[in-house]
C-alpha positions in Angstrom: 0.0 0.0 0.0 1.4 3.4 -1.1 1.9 6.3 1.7 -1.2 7.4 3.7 -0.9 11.1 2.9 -4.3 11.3 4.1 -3.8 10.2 7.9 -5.8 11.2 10.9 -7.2 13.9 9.2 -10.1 16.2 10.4 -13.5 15.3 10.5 -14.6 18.1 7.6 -11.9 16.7 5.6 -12.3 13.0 5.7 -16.0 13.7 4.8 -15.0 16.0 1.4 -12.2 13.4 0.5 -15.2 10.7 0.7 -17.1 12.4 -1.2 -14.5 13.1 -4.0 -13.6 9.8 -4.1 -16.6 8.4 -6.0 -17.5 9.2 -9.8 -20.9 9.4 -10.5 -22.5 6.4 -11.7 -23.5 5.9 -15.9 -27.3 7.9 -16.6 -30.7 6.2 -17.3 -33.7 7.7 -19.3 -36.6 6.8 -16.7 -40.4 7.4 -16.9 -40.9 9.9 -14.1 -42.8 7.4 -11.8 -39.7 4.8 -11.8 -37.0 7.6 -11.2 -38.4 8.8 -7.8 -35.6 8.9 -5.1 -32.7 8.7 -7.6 -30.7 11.8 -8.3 -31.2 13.9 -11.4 -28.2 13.7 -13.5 -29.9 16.8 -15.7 -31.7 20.2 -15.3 -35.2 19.9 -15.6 -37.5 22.4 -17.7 -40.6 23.1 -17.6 -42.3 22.2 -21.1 -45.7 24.1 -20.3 -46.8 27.2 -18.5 -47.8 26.2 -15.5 -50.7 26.7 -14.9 -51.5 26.2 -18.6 -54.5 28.6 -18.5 -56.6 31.3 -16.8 -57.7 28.6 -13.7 -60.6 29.1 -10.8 -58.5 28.4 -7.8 -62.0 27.7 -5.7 -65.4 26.8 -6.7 -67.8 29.7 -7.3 -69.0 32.3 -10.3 -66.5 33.6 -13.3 -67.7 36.7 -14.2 -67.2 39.6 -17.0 -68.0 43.3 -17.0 -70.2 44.8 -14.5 -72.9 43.0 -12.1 -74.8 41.8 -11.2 -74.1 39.2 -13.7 -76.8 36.5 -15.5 -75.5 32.8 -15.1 -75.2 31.8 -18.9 -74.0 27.6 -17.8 -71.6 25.7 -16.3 -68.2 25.5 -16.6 -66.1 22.5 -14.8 -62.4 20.9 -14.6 -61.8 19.1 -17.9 -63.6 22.3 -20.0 -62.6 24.8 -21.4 -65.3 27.9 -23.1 -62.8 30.7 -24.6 -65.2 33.4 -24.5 -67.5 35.0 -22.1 -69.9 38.2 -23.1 -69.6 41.2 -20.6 -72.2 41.0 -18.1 -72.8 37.3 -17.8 -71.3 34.7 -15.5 -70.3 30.8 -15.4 -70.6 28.6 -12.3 -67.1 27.1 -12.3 -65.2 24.2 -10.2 -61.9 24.7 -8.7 -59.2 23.8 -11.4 -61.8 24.9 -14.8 -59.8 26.7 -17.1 -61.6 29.9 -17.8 -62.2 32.6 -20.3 -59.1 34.5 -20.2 -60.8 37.9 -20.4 -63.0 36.8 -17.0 -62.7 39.8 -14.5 -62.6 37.6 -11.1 -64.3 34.7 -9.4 -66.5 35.3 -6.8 -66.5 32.1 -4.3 -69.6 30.4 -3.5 -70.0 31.4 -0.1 -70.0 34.9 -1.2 -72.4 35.2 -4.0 -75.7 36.0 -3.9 -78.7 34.0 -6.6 -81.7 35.1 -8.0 -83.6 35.0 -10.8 -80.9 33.2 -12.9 -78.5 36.3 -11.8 -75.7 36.3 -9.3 -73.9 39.1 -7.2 -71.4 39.1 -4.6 -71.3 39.7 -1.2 -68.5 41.9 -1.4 -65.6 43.8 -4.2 -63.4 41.9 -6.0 -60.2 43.6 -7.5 -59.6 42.1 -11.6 -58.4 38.8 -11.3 -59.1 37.8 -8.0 -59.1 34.2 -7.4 -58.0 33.4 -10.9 -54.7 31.7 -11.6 -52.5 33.0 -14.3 -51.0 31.4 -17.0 -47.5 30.8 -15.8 -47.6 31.9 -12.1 -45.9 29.0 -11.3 -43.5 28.7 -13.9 -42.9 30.0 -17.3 -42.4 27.4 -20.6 -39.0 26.7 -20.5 -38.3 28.2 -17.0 -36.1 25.7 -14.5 -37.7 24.0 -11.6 -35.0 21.4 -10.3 -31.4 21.2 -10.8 -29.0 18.2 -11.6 -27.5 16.5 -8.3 -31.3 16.9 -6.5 -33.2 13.4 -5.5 -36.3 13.1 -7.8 -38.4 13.4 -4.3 -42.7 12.9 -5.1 -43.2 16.8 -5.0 -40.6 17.4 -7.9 -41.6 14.5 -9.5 -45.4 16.3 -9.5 -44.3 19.2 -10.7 -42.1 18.1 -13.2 -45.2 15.8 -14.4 -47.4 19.0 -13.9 -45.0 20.5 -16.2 -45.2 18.4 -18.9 -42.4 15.9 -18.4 -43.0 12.2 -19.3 -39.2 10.7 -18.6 -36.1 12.0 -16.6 -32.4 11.6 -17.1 -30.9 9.9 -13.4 -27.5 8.6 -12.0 -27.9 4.9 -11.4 -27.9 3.7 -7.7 -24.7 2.8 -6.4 -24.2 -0.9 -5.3 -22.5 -2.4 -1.9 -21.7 -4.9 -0.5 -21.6 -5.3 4.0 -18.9 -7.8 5.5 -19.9 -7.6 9.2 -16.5 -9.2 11.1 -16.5 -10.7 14.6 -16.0 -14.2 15.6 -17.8 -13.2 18.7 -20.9 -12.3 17.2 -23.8 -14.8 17.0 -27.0 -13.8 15.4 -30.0 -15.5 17.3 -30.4 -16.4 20.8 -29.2 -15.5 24.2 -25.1 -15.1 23.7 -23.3 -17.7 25.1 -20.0 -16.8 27.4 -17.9 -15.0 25.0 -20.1 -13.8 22.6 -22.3 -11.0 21.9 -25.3 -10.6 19.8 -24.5 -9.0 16.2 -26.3 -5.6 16.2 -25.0 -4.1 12.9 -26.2 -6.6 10.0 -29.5 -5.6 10.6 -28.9 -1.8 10.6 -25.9 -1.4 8.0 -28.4 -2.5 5.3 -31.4 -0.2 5.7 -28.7 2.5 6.1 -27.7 2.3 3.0 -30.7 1.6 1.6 -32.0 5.1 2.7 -29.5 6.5 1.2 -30.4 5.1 -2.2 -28.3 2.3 -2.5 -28.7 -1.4 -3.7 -27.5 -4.0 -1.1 -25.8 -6.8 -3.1 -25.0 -8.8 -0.7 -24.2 -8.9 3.4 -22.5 -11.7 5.1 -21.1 -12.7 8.2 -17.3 -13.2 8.5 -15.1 -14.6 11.2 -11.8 -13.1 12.6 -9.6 -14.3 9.5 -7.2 -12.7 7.2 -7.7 -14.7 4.4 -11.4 -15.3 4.3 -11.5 -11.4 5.3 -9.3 -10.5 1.8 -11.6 -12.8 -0.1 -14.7 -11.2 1.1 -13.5 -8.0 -0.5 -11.9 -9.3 -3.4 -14.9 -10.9 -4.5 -17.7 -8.4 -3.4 -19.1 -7.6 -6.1 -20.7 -3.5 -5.8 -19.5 0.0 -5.9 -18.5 0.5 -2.5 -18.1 -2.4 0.9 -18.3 -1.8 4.1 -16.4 -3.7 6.4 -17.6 -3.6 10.0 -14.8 -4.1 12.9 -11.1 -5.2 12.2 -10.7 -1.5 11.0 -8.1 -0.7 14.2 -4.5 -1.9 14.5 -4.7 -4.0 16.9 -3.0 -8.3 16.5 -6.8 -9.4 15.5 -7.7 -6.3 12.9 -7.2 -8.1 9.8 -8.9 -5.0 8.0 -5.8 -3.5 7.2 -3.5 -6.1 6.2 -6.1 -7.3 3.8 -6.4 -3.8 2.1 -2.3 -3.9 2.0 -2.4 -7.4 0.5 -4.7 -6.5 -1.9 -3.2 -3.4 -2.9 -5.6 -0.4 -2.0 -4.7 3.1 -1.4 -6.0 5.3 1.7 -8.6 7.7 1.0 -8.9 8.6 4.9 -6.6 6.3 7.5 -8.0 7.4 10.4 -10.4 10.6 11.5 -9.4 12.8 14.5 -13.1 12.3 16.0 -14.7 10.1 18.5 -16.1 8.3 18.5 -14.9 6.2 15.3 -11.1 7.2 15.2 -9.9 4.4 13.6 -12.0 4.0 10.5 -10.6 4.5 7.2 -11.7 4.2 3.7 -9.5 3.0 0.5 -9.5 2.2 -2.9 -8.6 -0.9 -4.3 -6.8 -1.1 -7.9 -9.9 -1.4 -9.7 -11.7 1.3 -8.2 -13.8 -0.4 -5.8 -14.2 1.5 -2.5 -13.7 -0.1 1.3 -14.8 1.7 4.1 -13.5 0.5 7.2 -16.1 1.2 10.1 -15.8 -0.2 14.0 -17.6 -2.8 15.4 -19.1 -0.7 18.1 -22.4 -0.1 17.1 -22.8 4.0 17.8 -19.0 4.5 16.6 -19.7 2.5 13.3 -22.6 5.0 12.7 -20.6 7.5 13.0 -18.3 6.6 11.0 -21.1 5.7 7.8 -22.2 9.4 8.2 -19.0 10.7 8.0 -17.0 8.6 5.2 -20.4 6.4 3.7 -23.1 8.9 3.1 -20.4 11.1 1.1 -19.4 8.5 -1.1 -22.7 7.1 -2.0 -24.0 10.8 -2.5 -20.8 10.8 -5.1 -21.5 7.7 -6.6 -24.9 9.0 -7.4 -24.5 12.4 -8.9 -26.1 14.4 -5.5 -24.4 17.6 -5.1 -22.1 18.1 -1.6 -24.7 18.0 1.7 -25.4 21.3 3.5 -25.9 20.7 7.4 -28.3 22.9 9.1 -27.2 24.5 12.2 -28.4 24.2 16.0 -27.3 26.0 19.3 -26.4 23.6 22.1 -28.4 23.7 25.4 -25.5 22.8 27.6 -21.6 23.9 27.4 -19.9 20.9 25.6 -15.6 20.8 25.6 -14.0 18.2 23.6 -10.4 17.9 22.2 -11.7 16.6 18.9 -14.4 16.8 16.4 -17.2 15.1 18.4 -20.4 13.2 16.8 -23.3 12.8 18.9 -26.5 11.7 19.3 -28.9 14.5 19.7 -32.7 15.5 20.9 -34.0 18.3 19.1 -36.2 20.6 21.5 -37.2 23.9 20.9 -35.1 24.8 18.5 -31.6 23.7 20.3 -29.8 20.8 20.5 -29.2 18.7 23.6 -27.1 15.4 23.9 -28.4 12.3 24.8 -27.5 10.5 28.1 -26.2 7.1 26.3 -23.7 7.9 24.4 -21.0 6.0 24.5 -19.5 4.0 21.1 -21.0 0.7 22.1 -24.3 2.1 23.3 -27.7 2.3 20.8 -29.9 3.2 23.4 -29.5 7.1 23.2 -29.1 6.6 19.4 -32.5 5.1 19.0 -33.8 7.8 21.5 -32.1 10.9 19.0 -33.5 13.4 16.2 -29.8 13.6 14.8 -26.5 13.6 15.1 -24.4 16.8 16.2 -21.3 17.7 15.1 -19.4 19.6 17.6 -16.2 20.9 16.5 -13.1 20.7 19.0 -12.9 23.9 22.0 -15.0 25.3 25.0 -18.1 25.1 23.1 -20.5 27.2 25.6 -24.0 27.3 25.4 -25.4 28.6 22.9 -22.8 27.6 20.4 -24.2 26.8 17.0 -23.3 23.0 15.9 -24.1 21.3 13.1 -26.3 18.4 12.6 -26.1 15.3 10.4 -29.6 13.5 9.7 -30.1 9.6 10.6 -30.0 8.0 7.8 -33.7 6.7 8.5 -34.4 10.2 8.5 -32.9 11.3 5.4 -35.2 12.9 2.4 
């Protein structure tokens, strides 16, 4: 394995090295239903003004010129009548497209009938209540940007706006070897062991984050099975859980060197998850090495994961929102927490140590508190779960 010139770096760093570490995967031309939740790999345009038309915007009477105005019919979603004589008025349904010339609509609740005429309970100034053509956006006009998610409400307005099919990024793929000869997977642990808590949560991670889980299996403190895992794993990305330190039974990194990978990130001056690492293996695959304590090895997927797969799949770089702490908080290094959100501040939950899931399970988020005093008040960052993501 070549130098680590990357080494212990700082938490904001490992995270942009993660990120620029993956190419964005090939496009796909997608009708818009099938592309929700993948990441648009072009701008999209609206083809139509939307609204197309004059539009009612509530049930009630269009009307034209000076009242009170004689009900001439009926005009409903799905119709369209392109003139209307001054002095005369249609009963219309939210969503009809109207006369364009139409002076207003006056809502049902406030017009007054009789004799086959209506009024209105009170003024209307010209267009009241009427949609324009193009309020929402202009033919042509943008209304999403490559490196978005197609989420449901883009995807509506982008069929709204006369789009039928979408260019994406295709999901990344990975592949989860969860190490630990002491793990067992179903019953009460017997003496030495411990119940494996992170093959049934590494998956759905990912799979929030828009990935494809190709395969997860089980693997027991060995060097060679442990090189084979990787060298056979067949995805964009594996994550390796445990192993990842430098101890005589962390086999992580003497496979990578065996198999001739490169360091992204060797280490991340944070806790809890310090010795994780990520690297690249000659034919471009991605490892990220994450512990095998449960809190520490989400941690760790937030901060050199999530990057990656947003890389692999064309998103553009994640903004954090910001959050003042309740409670002064001092630490020596970058610090990522489980927090409740209350009020608009952000206070840490009471288990939070890197084996513990109990205040994890308990959290809105995760804060990112960068190393000093930290009183309260100070602003920290905060990374979504990745159950809570889009």
């Amino acid at each position: 394995m070549s130098a680590e010139i990357n080494h212990n770096v700082e938490w904001d760093l490992a995270v942009s090295l993660s990120f620029e570490s993956a190419a964005a995967k090939p496009t796909a031309q997608l009708p818009i239903a099938q592309a929700i939740n993948f990441v648009l790999a072009q701008d999209l345009a609206a083809q139509i003004d939307l609204p197309p038309a004059h539009t009612a915007m509530m049930d009630g009477y269009a009307v034209f010129g000076q009242g009170p105005w004689r009900i001439v019919g009926e005009l409903h979603a799905g119709g369209f009548l392109p003139y209307l004589e001054t002095g005369s008025a249609l009963k219309v349904s939210t969503g009809a497209h109207l006369p364009p010339h139409a002076s207003f609509v006056i809502p049902q609740e406030l017009a007054t009938l009789f004799d086959g005429d209506v009024a209105s309970k009170s003024s209307f100034t010209a267009g009241q209540h009427i949609r324009q053509p193009g309020d929402e956006a202009l033919a042509g006009e943008s209304i999403a940007a490559a490196g978005n998610i197609l989420t449901p409400a883009i995807a509506g307005l982008a069929a709204s706006s006369g789009i039928d099919e979408v260019l994406v990024h295709q999901s990344p793929t990975v592949s989860i070897v969860v190490t630990g000869s002491e793990l067992t997977s179903s019953g009460t642990p017997g003496l030495g062991q411990i119940r494996d808590s992170l093959s049934v949560q590494v998956t759905p991670w990912a799979q929030y984050l828009g990935a494809v889980v190709n395969s997860s299996i089980s693997c027991g403190d060995d060097l060679n099975d442990l090189r084979e895992a990787i060298k056979t794993a067949d995805s964009d990305l594996v994550i390796v859980t445990g192993g990842s330190s430098f101890g005589e039974r962390d086999y992580l990194r003497p496979a990578l060197e065996q198999l001739g990978a490169v360091y992204v990130v060797s280490e991340i001056l944070m806790r809890p998850g310090h010795p994780s690492l990520l690297a690249k293996l000659p034919d471009g695959k991605l490892v990220a090495g994450l512990p095998g304590n449960p809190l520490a090895a989400l941690v760790t997927f937030m901060t050199i994961v999530a990057p990656a797969l947003r890389g692999f799949s064309g998103q553009r770089e994640y903004r954090m929102a910001k959050v003042p702490l309740v409670k002064e908080f001092s630490c020596d290094r970058t610090r990522v927490v489980p927090i409740v959100l209350s009020s608009g501040t952000a206070e840490l939950t009471e288990f939070r140590g890197s084996a513990m899931l109990r205040g994890l399970s308990l959290a809105d988020g995760l804060g990112v508190i960068s190393p000093g005093d930290n009183p309260a008040g100070t602003l920290i960052r905060i990374l979504p779960l990745p159950w809570r993501v889009n």
